[in-house]
N, C-alpha and C positions, 0 to 999 in steps of 0.2 A: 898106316896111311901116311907116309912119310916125303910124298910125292909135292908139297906146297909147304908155305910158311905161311903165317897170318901174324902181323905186328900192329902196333896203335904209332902213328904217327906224332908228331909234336903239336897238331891241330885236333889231335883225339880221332881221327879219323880210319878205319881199319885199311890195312894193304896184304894184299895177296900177293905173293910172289911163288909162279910155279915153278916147274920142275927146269922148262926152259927157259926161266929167266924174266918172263913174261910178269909186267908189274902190272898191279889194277889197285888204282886210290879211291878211298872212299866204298866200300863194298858192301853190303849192306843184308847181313843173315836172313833168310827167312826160311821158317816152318814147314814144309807142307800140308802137313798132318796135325797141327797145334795142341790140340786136345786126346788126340788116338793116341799120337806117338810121338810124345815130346823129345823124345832122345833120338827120333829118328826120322829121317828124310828130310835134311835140308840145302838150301842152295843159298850160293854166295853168290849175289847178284851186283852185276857193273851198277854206275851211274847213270847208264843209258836205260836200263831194267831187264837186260841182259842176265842170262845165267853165266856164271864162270865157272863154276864149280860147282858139285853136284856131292853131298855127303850122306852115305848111306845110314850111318850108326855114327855117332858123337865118342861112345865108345870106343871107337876105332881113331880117334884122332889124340895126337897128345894132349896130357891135362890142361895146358899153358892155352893153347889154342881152344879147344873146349871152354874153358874159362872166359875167354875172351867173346865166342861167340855166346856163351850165354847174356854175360852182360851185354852182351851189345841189343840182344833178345828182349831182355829185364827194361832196359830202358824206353822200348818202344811197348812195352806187354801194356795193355790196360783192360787185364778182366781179372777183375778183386774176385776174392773166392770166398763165398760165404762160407764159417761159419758157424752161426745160428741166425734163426727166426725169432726174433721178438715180439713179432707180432702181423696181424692183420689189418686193416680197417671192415672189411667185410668180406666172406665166402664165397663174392661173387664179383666179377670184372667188369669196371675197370675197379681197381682195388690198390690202395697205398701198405705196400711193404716196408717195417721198422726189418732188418738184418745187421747184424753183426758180418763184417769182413774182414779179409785180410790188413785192412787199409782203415779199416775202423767202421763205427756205426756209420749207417746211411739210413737214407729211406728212398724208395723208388715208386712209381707207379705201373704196375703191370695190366697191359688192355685187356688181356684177351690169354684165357688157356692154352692156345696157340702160339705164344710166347713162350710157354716151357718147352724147351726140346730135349728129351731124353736120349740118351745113348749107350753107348755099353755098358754096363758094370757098374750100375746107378749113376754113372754120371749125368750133370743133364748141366743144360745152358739157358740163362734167364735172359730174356731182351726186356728193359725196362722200356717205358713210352719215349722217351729220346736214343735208344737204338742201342745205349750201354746195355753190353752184354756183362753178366755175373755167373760166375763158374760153380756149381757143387760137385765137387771132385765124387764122391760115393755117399748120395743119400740114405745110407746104411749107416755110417761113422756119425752122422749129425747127432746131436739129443732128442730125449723121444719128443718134447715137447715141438721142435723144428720138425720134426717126421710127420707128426700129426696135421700141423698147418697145410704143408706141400702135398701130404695124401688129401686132403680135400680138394686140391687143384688137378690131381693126374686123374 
């Protein structure tokens, strides 16, 4: 996919430049798929909130540009990834969670069971009572002691 360029401006800002010459400042990656298919289905959108670009597989674009669209990803991402489970306050919601993240210990408050959403391949996504979401990439890999807490909730 050799059809655009993607460069960082002296403002930090990203620029597209495609095939026809056609410049767009300030472009801004996004996901479609964020958690299903992180390497896959994104769009480079204008300032307006416009799509410009449309990329099927990241795979498919040079490393340089890859790179650049991750970070640009990374600086906007904010769902730490637990993990472990430290603890509970009680087996029943609303309930204050001690967790270990990516980003370091935290503590959250979880309402409601309904706040754990499961998805493929153990993955599941946590909405704490302020609407942060916290990521378990495969609650399989966790330790047993964290397995046991989260099996009381599902």
């Amino acid at each position: 996919m050799d059809d655009f360029q993607l460069t960082r401006n002296l403002a930090g800002r990203l620029v597209l430049t495609l095939a026809d010459g056609t410049m767009h400042e300030g472009v801004i990656p996004v996901r479609a798929y964020p958690v299903q298919s992180p390497k896959e289905f994104v769009a480079l959108m204008s300032t307006e909130g416009k799509e410009v670009l449309w990329i099927e597989r990241l795979a498919e674009v040079p490393e340089d540009v890859c790179a650049l669209i991750n970070e640009e990803i990374a600086s906007r991402d904010v769902m730490p990834v637990i993990q472990s489970l430290t603890k509970v306050s009680t087996y029943s919601t609303p309930s204050t969670w001690d967790v270990v993240t990516d980003r370091g210990p935290t503590k959250f408050i979880l309402k409601g069971e309904e706040d754990i959403r499961r998805l493929s391949g153990g993955t599941l996504i946590i909405t704490d009572s302020h609407g942060l979401r916290f990521y378990v990439a495969d609650m399989q890999q966790l330790d047993k002691h964290s397995r046991r807490i989260l099996d009381r909730f599902l």
